[in-house]
C-alpha positions as a Markdown table, in Angstrom:
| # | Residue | x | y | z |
|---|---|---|---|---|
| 1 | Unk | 13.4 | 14.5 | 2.0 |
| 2 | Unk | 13.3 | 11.7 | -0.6 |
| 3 | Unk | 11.4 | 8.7 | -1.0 |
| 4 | Unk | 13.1 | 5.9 | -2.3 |
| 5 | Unk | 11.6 | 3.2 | -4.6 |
| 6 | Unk | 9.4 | 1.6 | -6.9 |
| 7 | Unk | 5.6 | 2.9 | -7.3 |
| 8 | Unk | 5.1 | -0.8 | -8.7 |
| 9 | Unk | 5.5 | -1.7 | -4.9 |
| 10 | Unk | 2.2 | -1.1 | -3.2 |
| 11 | Unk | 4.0 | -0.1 | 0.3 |
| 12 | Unk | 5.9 | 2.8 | -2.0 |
| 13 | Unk | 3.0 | 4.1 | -3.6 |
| 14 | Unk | 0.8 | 4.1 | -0.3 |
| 15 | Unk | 4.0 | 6.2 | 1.2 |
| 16 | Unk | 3.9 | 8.4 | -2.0 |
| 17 | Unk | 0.0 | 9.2 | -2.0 |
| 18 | Unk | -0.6 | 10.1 | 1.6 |
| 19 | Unk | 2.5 | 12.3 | 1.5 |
| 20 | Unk | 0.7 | 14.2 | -1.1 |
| 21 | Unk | -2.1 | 14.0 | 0.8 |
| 22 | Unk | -0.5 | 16.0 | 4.1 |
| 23 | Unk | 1.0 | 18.7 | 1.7 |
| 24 | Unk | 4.3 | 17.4 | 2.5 |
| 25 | Unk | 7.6 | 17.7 | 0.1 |
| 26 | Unk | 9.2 | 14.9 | -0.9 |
| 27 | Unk | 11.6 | 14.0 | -3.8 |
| 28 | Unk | 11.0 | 10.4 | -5.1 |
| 29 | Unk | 13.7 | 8.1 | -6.3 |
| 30 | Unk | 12.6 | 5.0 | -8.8 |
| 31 | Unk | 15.4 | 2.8 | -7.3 |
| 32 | Unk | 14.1 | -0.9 | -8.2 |
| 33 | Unk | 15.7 | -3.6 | -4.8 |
| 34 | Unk | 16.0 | -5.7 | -7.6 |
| 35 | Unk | 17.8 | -4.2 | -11.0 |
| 36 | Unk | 18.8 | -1.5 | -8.7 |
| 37 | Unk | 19.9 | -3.6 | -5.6 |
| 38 | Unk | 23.2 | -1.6 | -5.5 |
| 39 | Unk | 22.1 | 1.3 | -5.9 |
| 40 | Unk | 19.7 | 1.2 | -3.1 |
| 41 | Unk | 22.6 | -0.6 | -0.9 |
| 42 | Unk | 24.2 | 2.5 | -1.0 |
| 43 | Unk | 21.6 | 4.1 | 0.4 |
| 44 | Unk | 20.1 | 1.7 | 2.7 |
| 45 | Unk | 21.9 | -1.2 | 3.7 |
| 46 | Unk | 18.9 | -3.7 | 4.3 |
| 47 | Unk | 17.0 | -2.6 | 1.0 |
| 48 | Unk | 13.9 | -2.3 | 2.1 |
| 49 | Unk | 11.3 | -0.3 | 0.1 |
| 50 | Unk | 10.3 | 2.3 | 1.1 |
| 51 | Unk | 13.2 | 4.0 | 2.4 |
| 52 | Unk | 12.4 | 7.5 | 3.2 |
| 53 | Unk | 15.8 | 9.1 | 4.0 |
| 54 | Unk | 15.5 | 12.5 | 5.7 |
| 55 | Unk | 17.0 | 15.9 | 5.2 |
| 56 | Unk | 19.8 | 15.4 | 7.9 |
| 57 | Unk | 20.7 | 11.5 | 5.8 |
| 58 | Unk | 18.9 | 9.9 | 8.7 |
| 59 | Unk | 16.5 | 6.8 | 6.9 |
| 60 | Unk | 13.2 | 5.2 | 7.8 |
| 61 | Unk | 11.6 | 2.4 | 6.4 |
| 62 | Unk | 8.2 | 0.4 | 6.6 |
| 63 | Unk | 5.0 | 2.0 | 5.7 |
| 64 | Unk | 3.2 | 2.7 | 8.3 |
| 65 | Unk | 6.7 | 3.9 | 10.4 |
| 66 | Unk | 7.0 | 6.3 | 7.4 |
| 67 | Unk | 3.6 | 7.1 | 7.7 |
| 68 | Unk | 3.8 | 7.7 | 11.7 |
| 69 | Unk | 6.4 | 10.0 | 10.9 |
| 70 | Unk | 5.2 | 12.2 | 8.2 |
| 71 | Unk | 1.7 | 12.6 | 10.5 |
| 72 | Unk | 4.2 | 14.5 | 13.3 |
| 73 | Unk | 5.2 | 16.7 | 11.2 |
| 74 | Unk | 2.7 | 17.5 | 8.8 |
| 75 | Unk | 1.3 | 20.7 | 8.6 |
| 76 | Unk | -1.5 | 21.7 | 11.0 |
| 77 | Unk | -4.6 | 20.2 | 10.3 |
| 78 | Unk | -3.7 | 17.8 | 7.7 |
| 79 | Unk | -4.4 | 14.4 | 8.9 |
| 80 | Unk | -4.4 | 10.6 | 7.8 |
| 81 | Unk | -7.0 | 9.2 | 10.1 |
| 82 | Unk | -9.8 | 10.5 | 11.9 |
| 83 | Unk | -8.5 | 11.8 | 15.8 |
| 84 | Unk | -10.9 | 9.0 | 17.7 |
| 85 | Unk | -13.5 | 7.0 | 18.4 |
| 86 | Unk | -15.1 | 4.2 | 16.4 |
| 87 | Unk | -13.9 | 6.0 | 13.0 |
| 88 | Unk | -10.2 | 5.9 | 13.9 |
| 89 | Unk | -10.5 | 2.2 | 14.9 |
| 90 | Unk | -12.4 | 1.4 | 11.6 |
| 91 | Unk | -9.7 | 3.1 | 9.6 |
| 92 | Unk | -7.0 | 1.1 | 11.5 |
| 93 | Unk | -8.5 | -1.9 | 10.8 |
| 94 | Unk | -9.4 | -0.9 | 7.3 |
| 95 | Unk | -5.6 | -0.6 | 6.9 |
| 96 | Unk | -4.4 | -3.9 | 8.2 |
| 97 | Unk | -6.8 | -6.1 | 5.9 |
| 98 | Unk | -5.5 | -4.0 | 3.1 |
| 99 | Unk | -1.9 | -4.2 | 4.1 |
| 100 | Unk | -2.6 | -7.5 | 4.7 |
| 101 | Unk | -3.9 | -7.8 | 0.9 |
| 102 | Unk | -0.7 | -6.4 | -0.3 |
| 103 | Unk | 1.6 | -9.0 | 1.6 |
| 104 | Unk | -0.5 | -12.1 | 0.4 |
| 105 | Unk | -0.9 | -11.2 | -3.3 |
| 106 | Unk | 3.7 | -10.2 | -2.9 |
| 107 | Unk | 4.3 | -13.7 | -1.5 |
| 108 | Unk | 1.8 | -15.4 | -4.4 |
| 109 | Unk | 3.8 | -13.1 | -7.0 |
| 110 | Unk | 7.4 | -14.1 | -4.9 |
| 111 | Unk | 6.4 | -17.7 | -5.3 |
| 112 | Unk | 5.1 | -17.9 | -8.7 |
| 113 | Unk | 7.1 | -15.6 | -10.5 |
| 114 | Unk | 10.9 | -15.7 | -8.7 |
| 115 | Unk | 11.3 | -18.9 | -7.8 |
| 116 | Unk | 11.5 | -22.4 | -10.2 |
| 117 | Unk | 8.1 | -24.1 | -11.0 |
| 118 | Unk | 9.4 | -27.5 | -9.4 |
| 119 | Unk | 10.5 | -25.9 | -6.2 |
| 120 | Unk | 6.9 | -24.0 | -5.9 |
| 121 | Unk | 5.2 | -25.7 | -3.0 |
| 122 | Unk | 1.4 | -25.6 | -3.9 |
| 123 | Unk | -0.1 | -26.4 | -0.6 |
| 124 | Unk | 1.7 | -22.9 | 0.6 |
| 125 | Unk | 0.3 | -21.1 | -2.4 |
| 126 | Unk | -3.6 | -22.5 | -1.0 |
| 127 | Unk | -3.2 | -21.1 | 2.1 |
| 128 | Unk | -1.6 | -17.8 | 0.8 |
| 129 | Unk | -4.7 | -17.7 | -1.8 |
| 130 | Unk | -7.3 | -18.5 | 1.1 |
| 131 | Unk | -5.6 | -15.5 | 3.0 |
| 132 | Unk | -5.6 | -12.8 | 0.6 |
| 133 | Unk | -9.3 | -13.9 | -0.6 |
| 134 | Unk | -10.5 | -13.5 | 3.1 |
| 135 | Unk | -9.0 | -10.6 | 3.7 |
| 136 | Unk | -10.7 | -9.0 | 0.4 |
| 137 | Unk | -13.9 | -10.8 | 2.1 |
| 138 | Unk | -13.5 | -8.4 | 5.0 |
| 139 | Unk | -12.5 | -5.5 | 3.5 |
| 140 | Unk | -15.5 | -5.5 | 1.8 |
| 141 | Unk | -18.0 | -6.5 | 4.6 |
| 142 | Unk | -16.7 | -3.6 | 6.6 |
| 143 | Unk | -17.1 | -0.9 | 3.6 |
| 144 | Unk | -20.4 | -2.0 | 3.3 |
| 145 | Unk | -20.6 | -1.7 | 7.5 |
| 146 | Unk | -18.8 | 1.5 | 7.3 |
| 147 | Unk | -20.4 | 5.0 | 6.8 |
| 148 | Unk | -19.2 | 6.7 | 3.7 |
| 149 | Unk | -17.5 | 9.7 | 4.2 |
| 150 | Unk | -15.4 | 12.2 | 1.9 |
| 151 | Unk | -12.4 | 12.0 | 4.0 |
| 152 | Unk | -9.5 | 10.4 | 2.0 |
| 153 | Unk | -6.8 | 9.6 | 4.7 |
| 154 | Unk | -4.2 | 6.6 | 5.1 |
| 155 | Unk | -7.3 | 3.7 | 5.3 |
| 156 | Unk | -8.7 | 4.5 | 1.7 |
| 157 | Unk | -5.4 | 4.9 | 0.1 |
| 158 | Unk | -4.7 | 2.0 | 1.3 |
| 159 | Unk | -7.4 | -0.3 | 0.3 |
| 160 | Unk | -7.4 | 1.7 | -3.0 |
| 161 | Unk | -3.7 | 0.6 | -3.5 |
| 162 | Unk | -4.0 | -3.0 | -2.6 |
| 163 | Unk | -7.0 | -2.9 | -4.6 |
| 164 | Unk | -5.2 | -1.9 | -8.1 |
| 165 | Unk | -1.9 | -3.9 | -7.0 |
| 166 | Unk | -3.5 | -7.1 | -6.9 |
| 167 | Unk | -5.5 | -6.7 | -9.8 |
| 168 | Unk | -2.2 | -5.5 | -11.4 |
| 169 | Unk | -0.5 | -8.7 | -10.4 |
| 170 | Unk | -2.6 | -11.4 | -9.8 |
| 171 | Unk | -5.5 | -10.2 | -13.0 |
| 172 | Unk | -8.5 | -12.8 | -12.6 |
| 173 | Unk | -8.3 | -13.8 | -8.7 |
| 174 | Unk | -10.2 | -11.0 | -7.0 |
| 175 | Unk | -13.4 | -10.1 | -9.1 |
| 176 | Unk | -15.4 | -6.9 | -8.9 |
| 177 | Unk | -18.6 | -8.7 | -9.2 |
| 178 | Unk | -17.7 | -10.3 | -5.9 |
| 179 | Unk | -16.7 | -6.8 | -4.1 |
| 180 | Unk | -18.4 | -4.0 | -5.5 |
| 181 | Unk | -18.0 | -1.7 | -2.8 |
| 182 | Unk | -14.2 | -2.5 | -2.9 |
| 183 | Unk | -14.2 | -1.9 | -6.8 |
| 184 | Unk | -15.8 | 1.3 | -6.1 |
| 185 | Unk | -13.8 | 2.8 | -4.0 |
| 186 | Unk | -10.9 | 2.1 | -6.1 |
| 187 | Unk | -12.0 | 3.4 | -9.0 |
| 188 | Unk | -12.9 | 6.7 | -7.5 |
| 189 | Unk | -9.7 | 6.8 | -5.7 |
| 190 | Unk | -7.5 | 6.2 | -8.8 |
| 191 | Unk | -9.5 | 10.0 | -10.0 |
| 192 | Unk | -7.8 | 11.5 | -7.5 |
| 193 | Unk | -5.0 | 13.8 | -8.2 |
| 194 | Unk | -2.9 | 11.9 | -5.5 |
| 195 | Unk | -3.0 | 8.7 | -7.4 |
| 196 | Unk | -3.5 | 10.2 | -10.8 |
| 197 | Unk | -0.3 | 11.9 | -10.4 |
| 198 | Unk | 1.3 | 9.0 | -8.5 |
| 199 | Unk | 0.2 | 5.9 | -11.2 |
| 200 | Unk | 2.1 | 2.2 | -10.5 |
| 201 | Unk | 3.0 | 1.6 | -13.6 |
């Protein structure tokens, strides 16, 4: 099994962490859709990272399809979110704020870095801003509503990862004195041999 592309891509690294997580075996390919787009062609003809292509050459891509995947065949009793109840529907809704995170601060980055400073349409990059800021707003009103618990499944990798990304990429916008639980968890998550071992730069 290999997992292709770039841990500078919050979606790869997510993919890469909770695989380590479930115990599963993966080989990972630093294939770049952009100096690599070729390369990553000939593997998967959308480009799309991550591409998880499977023993038998068969591919999946998107995150959380990856992540649906890998949770069927994990071994037993490794698990990325809790089997019910008002935990499992916290977690899933931990994990679309911070995917949500992660797409905002990409189309801010897209806009500001790839394309030409007079084609940049500001009014766009206002709403995009307002967006990612409320969904760090939420993410850290539910921490703080959220019992804390030991269990490190697909939800605190994931806010973990959006967290670094964004201050990664956009360094200034999202302060920790404004989401200290957020900044928290982070920070303990990035001690974890998971992430240690799995750094995005």
């Amino acid at each position: 099994m290999q997992l292709i592309g770039m841990l500078d891509s919050p979606y790869v690294r997510r993919v890469a962490i909770c695989l380590k997580l479930l115990e599963i075996e993966f080989e990972h390919r630093a294939i770049s859709v952009f100096s690599g787009f070729d390369r990553f062609k000939a593997i998967n003809p959308v480009v799309k990272a991550p591409t998880l292509v499977l023993a038998d050459g068969q591919i999946l891509m998107d995150s959380s399809l990856i992540l649906e995947y890998a949770a069927g065949i994990a071994p037993s009793g490794r698990a990325l979110l809790p089997n019910q109840g008002a935990a499992r529907l916290n977690a899933l809704q931990l994990n679309g704020l911070a995917l949500a995170a992660c797409e905002k601060t990409v189309q801010i980055v897209y806009e500001q870095q790839l394309r030409p400073l007079e084609k940049q349409h500001q009014p766009w990059l206002d709403r995009v801003q307002g967006q990612l800021l409320a969904a760090y707003a939420e993410l850290e009103k539910q921490l703080l509503q959220s019992a804390v618990s030991p269990f490190m499944g697909s939800a605190e990798v994931s806010v973990a990862v959006a967290w670094s990304f964004t201050q990664l990429m956009l360094p200034g916008q999202i302060s920790d004195e404004q989401h200290p639980t957020l900044a928290a968890l982070a920070a303990q998550a990035e001690q974890h041999p998971a992430f240690i071992s799995t750094p995005q730069v």
